[in-house]
VOTORTOR-259265 format. One record per residue (C-alpha): residue in three letters; x, y negated, z. Coordinates in steps of 0.02 Angstrom, whole numbers, plus 50000, padded with zeros to 5 digits. Example, Ala and Ser with C-alpha at 12.3 -4.5 7.8 and 13.67 -1.06 7.14 Angstrom:
2
ALA506155022550390/SER506845005350357/
END
This chain:
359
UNK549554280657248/UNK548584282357086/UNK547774267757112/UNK549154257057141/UNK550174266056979/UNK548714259156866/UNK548554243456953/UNK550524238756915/UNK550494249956774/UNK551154234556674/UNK552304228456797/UNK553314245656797/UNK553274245256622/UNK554104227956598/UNK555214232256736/UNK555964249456647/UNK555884237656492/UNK557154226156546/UNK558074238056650/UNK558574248056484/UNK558794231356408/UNK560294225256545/UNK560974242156527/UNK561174238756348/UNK561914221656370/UNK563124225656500/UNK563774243256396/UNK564064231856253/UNK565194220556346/UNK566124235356416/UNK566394240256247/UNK566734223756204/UNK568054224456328/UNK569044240056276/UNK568824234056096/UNK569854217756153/UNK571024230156242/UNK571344237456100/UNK571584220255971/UNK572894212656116/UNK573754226356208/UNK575554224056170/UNK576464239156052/UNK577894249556123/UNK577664242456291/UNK579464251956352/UNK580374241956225/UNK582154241956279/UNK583294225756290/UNK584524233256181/UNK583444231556019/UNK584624222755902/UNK583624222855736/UNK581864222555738/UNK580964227755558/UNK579464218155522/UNK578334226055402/UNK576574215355376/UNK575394227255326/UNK573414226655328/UNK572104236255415/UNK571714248655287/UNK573434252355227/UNK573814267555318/UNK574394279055175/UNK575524265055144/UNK576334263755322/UNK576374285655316/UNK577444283655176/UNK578764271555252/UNK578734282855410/UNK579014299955325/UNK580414290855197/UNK581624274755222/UNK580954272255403/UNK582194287955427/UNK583494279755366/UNK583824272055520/UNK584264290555600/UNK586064288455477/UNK586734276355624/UNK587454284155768/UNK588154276255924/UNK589724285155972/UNK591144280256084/UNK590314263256093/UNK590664261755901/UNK589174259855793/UNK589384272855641/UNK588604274855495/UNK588454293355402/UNK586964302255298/UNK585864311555405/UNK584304317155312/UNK584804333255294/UNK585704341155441/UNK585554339655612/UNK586854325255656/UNK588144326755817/UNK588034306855869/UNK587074300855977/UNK585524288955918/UNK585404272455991/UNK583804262156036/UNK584554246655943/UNK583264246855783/UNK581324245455810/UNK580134245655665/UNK578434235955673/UNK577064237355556/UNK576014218655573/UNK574144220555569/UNK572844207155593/UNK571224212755706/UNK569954199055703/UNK568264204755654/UNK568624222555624/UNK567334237355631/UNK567564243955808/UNK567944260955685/UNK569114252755592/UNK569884246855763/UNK569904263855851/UNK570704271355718/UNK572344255855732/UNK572434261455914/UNK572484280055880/UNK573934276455741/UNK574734265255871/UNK574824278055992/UNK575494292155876/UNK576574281855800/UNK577364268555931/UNK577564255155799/UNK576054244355782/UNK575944225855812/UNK574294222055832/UNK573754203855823/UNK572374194455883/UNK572034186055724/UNK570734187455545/UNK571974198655430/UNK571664189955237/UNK572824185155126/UNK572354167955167/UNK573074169855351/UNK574574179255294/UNK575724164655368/UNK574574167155507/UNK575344182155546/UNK577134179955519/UNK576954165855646/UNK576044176055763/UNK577554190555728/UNK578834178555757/UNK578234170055925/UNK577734187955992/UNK579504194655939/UNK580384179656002/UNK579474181156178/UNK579654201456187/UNK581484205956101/UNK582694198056212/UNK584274205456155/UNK583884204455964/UNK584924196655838/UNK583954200355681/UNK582304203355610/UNK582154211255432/UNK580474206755375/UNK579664215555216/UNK578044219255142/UNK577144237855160/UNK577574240754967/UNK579454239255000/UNK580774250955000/UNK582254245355112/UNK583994254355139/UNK583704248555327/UNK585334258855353/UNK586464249955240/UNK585764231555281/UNK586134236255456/UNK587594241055427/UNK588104224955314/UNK587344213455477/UNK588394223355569/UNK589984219955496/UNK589884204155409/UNK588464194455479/UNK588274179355485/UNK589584175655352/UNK589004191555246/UNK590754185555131/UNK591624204055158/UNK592374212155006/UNK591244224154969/UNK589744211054968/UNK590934197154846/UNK589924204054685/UNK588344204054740/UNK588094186554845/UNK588314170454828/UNK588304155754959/UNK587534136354994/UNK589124132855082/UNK590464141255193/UNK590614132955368/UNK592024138855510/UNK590414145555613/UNK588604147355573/UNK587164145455675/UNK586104156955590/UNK585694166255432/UNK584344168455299/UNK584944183055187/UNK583754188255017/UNK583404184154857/UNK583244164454840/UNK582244155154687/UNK582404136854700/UNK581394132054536/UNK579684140454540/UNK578264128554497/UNK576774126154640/UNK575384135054617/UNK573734123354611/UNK572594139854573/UNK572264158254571/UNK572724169454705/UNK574284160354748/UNK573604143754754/UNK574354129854887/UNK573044117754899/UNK574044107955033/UNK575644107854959/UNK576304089054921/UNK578114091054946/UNK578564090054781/UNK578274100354583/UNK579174114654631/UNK579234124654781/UNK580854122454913/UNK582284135654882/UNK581624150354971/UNK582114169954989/UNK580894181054906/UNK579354189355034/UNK579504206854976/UNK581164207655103/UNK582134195555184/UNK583314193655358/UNK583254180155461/UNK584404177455617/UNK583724174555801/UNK584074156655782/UNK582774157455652/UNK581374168255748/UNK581634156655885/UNK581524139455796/UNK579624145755738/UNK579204152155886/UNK579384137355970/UNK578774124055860/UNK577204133455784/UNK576184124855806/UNK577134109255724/UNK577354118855560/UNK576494118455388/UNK575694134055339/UNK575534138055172/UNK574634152755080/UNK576334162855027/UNK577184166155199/UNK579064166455091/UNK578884150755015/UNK578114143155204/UNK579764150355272/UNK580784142555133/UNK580054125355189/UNK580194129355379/UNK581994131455357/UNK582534119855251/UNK583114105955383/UNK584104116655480/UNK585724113955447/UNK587404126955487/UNK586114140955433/UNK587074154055302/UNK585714153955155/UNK586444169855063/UNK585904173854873/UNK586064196754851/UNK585634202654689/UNK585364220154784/UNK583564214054830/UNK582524218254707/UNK581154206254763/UNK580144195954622/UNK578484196954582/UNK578934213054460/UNK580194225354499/UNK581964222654386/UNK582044241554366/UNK583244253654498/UNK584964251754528/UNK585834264654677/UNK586704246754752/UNK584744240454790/UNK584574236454958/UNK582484232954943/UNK581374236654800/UNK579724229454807/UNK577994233154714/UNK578164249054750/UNK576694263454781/UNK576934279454899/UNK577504291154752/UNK578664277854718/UNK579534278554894/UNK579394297854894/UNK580494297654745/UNK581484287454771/UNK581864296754953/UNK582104312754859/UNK583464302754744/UNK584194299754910/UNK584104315754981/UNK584674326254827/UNK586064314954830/UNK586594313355031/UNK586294295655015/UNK587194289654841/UNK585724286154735/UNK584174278054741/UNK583484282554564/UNK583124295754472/UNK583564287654328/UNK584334270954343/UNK583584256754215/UNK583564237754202/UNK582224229454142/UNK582364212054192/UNK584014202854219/UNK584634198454398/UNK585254180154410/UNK586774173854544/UNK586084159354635/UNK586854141254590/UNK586814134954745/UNK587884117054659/UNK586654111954572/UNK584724104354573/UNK583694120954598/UNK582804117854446/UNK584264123454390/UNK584954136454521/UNK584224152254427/UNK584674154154262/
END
């Protein structure tokens, strides 16, 4: 036996060599596997046909501290609607236990890109996925570069999941949104959004008998295209200035809309800014309601606080904590501490070239 040990002493050795080496190769693949389980396996996978309004936040793979703050703030908002009698109703309920019953008619999904991630980085999005029920995880690189990426990728996984949904409020992960109050404005006056207590705040493209759609936010018809820096559009030839389109930091778009991506994406320009790619997307359809709110505080620098603001963008954690604690102290009634203006809103011309829509 000794013998025949030295005499294929090699032999075993290679043998035990490549044995640990296949066991390698094929545990990597495994883990391979489960890391591909986790990039593609669809979020909230009871998601009932009665979701309505479906809030689209695009985040990135290391903002977590950024998504805890929208869940522990204005993601609540959402518990102030009620379903009673088979009447929606809306009433402040951040502070008491409330007597309606909640309905499963709002979802909230936080967009993240997965491509290329640290299987670390990548075990952690699953664990927050399955704590939190409101991750969208997509199969795609998440840069800045790719951000239209992902609101295509959104839109066409939406589109294909949310059969009974009318609207999807899409914002960024520094945005806070009054989700209960722009629910309860789509609610009542959607599509047409021309009820009384909107008249001072909106304006509108046109007013039709019906509409076959809407695309509700903060337009600007006359900003120049950017040919460098971070927001640069090397493809864009359409013309100086980029198409009339509503503001990233929060907009609403109808099904109509959602649907009309989905289905031609891959037809579709794709430029860098995902708002100003929508703006162009959207701007042949025609019997869509293109409303102009001056309650969506949405440029590129925040106009100061107002309690009407419906979304405030560019704004940090201890920002939205604040500004929930306004809300709180106040059942509901103000968003500020201390209101301030420090930029002018504008009332979209919507009669006139859009160079000279905004002044």
């Amino acid at each position: 036996m000794l013998s025949l040990l030295r005499r294929y002493k090699t032999m075993v050795l290679v043998s035990l060599f490549f044995f640990y080496i296949g066991c390698g190769i094929t545990l990597s693949f495994l883990r391979l596997e489960c890391v591909t389980a986790v990039a593609t396996k669809k979020p909230q996978e009871a998601l009932s046909s009665d979701v309505e309004y479906a809030v689209l936040i695009l985040s990135s793979p290391d903002n977590k501290v950024k998504r805890d703050a929208i869940r522990i703030t204005w993601k609540k908002l959402s518990e102030n609607i009620f379903i009673e009698n088979g009447e929606k109703l809306y009433k402040w309920n951040q502070d008491s236990v409330g007597t309606g019953v909640k309905h499963e008619f709002v979802k909230f999904f936080f967009a993240v890109g997965t491509q290329g991630l640290h299987d670390m980085v990548l075990e952690g999005l699953r664990r927050e996925s399955q704590n939190s029920n409101d991750m969208l995880l997509l199969d795609f690189l998440d840069r800045y570069e790719y951000l239209t990426s992902k609101l295509i990728n959104a839109m066409k996984w939406i589109s294909a999941n949310l059969k009974g949904l009318k609207y999807v409020i899409k914002c960024d992960d520094d945005s806070f949104v009054r989700i209960d109050l722009i629910i309860k404005d789509l609610d009542a006056y959607a599509p047409e959004m021309n009820g009384p207590e909107l008249s001072q705040y909106v304006t509108f493209k046109k007013t039709l008998p019906s509409y076959k759609g809407l695309y509700w936010g903060y337009f600007d018809g006359r900003a120049t295209a950017r040919l460098s820096g971070k927001w640069q559009e090397k493809d864009w030839f359409l013309c100086d200035s980029y198409l009339p389109y509503a503001l990233g930091g929060g907009y609403i778009i109808s099904r109509s809309i959602v649907d009309y991506i989905a289905r031609n994406a891959d037809f579709l320009s794709v430029y860098n800014s995902e708002d100003v790619s929508m703006g162009v997307w959207t701007a042949a359809l025609d019997g869509i309601n293109r409303v102009h709110d001056t309650r969506f505080d949405t440029e590129w620098k925040s106009r100061g606080c107002s309690k009407h603001m419906l979304v405030r963008h560019k704004q940090t954690p201890p920002d939205m904590l604040s500004m929930n604690t306004a809300l709180v102290n106040s059942k509901g009634e103000t968003l500020c501490k201390t209101e301030s203006v420090e930029r002018k809103s504008y009332s979209y011309k919507w009669d006139v070239l859009p160079s000279m829509c905004c002044k």
